[in-house]
C-alpha positions, 0 to 999 in steps of 0.5 A, a space after each residue: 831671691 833672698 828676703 832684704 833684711 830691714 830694721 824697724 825703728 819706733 818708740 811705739 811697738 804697735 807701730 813696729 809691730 804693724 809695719 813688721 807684720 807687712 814686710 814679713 808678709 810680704 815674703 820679700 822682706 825679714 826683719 832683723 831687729 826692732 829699736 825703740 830709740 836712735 841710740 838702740 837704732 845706730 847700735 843695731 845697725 853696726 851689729 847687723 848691717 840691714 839692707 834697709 832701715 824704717 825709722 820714726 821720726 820722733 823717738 825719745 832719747 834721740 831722736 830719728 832725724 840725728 840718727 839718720 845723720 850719723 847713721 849716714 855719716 858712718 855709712 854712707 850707703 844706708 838706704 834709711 826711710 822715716 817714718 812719720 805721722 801725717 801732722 805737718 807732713 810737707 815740712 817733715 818730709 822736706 827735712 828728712 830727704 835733705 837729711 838724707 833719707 831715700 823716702 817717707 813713709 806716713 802712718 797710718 801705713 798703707 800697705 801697698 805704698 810701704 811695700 812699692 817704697 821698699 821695692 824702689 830701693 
């Protein structure tokens, strides 16, 4: 089976790489890219067409809630989940799946619970 392609979405490439790290690990998953920004984070998406998209939520510039909106504006289809510290998870998290996102994900990661999350899409 081929490896779903996922773009990795974080100010922070300390964060982007450990969560790469996991989905390439894990044998199921590629990624394709790596985005430091919502803008980066849109342009990315047009060129490459992930399968899945792993977004922070507070990013410089713009930010991962405005993103995830016009990203599914765009298309409709994005399977999007947020990435998120644990400060003020249940807010965050309400805002995000309303907004559209298929899940949350919070740091620090849990391998495991990533990897069920991304299966489940």
């Amino acid at each position: 089976m081929a490896r779903r392609k996922v773009l990795v979405v974080d100010d922070s490439t300390t964060v982007a790489k450990v969560l790469s790290k996991i989905l390439d690990e894990s044998g199921r998953y590629e990624v394709v890219a790596t985005a430091t920004d919502g803008l980066l984070a849109m342009q990315k998406y047009q060129e490459l067409s992930p399968d899945i998209v792993c977004m922070d939520v507070v990013m410089p510039n713009v930010d991962g809630l405005q993103a995830l909106e016009q990203i599914l504006k765009k298309w409709s289809d994005a399977k999007v989940v947020m990435i998120t510290s644990v400060g003020g998870v249940a807010e965050v998290v309400d805002r995000c799946l309303k907004a559209g996102a298929k899940n949350v994900i919070s740091k620090p990661f849990d391998e495991k619970r990533v990897l069920a999350i991304l299966d489940g899409l």
